[in-house]
C-alpha positions in Angstrom: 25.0 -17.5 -9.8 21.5 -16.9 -11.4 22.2 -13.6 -13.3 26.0 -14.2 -14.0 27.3 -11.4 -16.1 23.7 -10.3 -17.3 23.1 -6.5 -17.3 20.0 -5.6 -15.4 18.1 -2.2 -15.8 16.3 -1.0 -12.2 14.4 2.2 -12.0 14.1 3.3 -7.9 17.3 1.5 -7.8 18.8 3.8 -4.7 16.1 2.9 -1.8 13.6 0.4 -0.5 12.6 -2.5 -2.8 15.0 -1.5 -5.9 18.3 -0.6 -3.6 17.7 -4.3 -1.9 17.3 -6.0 -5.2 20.4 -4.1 -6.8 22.9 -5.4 -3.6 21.1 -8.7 -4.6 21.4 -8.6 -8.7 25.0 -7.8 -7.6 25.3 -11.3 -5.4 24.1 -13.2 -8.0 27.0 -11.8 -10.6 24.9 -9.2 -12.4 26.3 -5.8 -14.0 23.9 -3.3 -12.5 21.9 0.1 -14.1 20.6 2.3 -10.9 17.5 4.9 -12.5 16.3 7.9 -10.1 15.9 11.0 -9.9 17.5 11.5 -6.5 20.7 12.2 -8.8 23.0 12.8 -5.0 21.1 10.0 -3.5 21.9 7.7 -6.5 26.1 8.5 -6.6 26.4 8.0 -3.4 24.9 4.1 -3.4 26.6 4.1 -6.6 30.1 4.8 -5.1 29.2 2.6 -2.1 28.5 -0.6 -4.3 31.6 0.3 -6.0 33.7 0.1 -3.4 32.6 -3.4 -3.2 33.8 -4.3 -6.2 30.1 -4.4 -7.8 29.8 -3.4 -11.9 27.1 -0.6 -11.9 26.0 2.6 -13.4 23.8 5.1 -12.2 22.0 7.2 -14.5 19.8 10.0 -13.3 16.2 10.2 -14.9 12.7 10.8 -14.7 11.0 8.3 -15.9 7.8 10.6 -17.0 10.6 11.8 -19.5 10.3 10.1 -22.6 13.6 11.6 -23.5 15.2 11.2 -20.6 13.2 7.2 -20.7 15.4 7.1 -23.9 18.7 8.0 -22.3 18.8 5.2 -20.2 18.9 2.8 -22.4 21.4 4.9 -24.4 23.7 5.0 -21.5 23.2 1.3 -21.0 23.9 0.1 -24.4 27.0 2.8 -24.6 28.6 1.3 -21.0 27.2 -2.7 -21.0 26.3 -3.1 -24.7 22.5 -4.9 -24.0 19.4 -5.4 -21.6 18.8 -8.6 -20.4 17.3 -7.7 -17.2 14.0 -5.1 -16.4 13.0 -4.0 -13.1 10.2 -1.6 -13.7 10.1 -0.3 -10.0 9.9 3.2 -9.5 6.5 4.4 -8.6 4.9 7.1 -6.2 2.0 6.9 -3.5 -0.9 9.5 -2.8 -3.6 8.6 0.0 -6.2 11.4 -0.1 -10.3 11.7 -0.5 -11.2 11.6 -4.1 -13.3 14.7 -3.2 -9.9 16.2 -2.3 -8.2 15.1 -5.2 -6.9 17.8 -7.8 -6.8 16.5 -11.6 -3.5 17.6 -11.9 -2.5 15.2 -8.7 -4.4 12.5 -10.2 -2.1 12.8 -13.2 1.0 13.1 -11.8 0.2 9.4 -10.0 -0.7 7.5 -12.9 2.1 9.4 -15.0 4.5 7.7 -12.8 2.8 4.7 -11.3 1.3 3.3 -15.1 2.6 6.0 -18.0 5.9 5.9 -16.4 6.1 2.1 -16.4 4.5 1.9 -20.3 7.8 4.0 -21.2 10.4 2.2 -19.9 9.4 -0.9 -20.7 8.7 -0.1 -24.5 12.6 0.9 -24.0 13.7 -1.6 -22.3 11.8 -4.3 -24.8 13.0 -2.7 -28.0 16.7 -3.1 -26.5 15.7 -6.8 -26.2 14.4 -7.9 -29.1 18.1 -6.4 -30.9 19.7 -9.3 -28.3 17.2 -12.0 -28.5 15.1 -11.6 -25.2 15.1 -10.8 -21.9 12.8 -10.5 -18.7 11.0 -8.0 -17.4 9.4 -7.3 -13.6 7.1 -4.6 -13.4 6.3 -3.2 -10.0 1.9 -3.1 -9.0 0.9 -3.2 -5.2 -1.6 -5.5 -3.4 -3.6 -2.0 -4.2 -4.0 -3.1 -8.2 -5.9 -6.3 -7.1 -8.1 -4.8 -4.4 -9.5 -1.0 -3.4 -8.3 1.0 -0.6 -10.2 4.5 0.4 -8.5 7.3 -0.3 -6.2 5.6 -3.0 -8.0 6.1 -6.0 -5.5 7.3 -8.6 -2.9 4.8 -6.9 -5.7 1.8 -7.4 -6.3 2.5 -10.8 -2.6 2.6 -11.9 -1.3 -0.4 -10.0 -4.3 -1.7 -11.5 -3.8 -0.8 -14.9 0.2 -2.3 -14.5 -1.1 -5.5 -13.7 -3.0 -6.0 -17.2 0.3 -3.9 -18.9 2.1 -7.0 -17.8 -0.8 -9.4 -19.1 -0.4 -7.5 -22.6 2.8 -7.4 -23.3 4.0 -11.0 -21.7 1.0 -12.2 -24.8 3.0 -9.8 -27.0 6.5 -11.1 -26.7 5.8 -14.7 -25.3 7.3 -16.0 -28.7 10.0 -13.9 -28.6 12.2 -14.3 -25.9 11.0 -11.7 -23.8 9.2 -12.7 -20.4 7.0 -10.2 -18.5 5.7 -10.3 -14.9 5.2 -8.1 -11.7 5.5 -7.9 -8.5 2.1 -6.7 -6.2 4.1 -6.2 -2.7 2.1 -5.7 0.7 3.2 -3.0 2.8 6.9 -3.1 3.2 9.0 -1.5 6.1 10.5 1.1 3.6 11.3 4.5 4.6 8.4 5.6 2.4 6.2 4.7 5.3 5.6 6.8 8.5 6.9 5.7 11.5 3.3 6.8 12.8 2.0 4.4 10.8 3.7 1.0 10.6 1.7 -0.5 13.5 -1.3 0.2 12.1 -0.3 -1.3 9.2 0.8 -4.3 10.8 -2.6 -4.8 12.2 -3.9 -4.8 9.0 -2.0 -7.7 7.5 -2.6 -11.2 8.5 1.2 -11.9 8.9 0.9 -9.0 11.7 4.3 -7.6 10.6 5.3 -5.6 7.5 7.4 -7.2 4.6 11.2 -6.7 4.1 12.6 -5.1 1.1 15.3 -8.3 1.0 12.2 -10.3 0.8 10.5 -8.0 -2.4 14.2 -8.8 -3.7 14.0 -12.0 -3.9 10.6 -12.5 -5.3 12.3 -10.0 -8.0 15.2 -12.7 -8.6 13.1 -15.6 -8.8 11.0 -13.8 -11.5 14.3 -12.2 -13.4 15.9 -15.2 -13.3 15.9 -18.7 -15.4 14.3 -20.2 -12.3 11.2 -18.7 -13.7 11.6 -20.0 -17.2 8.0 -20.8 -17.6 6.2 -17.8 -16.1 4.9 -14.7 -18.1 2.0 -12.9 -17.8 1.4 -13.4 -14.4 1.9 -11.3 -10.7 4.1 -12.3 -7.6 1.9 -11.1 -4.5 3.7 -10.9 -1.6 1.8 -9.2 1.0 1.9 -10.9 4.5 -1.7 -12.3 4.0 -4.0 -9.4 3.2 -5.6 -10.1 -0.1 -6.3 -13.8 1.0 -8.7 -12.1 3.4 
């Protein structure tokens, strides 16, 4: 098993991309922290993973919170007694014209998508250094390497988590403490409009969406010792579309 009795941390851990990489954490003999807001949402997955024997925890949080950032950890520690494991995942989406685009919405995207990130991270590494390391996956898009109309809080965020990760992978590389992301495509999550999907589809060079099993894996392989020589850099799973 490649994350036998580690604890991991994940943040969006009850849907999409992070409940897919929990079940698979779980596989691979990890004890398991689930982070959302969605506090019914969360107990529920929380009480279905339990009933297959899985170790996990969910703690509900925002993760704009700096307290509540905090309390993670301090639930963590208080249940598992360390960090070895970061998925930095949860993040939000906005598609609108920039004209259109009210400060305070602009905000509220990079507050989650980028500030968000910064904070738990900063948590989760100051855990890891009291244990001697750790790894940590932070969650960009495809969106943080190129543009996309209408995205431009979104852009700039994803865009500004890909160079987090640069910074703080430099930071810690002599310390124990790997750092890398993740830049998925577009992933059949319920996120995404039914109306939607084929359009996206068209647009990817794969002509399908991603799975979430397959964002999970990529997540393993960078959380895991299989990756023992990779920090700083980003994963981009995407079908396709930024090779074009």
């Amino acid at each position: 098993m490649k994350l036998q009795d580690k604890v991991a941390v994940i943040t969006g851990g009850v849907s999409g991309i992070g409940a897919k990489t929990a079940e698979l954490f779980i596989e691979e003999g990890a004890k398991v922290v689930l982070v959302d807001m969605n506090a019914e949402k969360g107990k529920a997955f929380e009480a279905e993973l339990k009933a297959k024997n899985a170790d996990v925890l969910f703690v509900e949080a925002n993760i704009t919170d700096e307290e509540q950032v905090k309390n993670i950890f301090k639930e963590t520690i208080a249940k598992y007694g360390r960090v070895d494991v970061l998925f930095n995942n949860a993040g939000i989406g906005r598609v609108q014209p920039t004209e259109d685009l009210e400060y305070s919405e602009w905000r509220n995207t990079v507050n989650v998508d980028l500030d968000g990130v910064f904070l738990v991270a900063r948590e989760g590494i100051r855990e890891m250094l009291k244990t001697g390391g750790g790894t940590i996956v932070n969650t960009a898009s495809m969106y943080g390497w190129v543009g996309s109309p209408g995205s431009a809080a979104y852009n700039a965020a994803k865009g500004g988590v890909l160079n987090l990760t640069r910074s703080l992978a430099l930071e810690y590389a002599t310390r124990n403490i790997r750092v890398n992301s993740l830049a998925p495509g577009f992933i059949d999550t319920p996120i995404i409009p039914e109306e939607s999907k084929e359009q996206l589809r068209s647009m990817t060079p794969m002509q399908r969406l991603g799975k979430s099993e397959e964002m999970a894996k990529a997540v393993l392989f960078m959380a895991s010792d299989d990756s023992s020589f990779m920090t700083g850099n980003t994963l981009t799973v995407d079908g396709g579309y930024t090779a074009q």
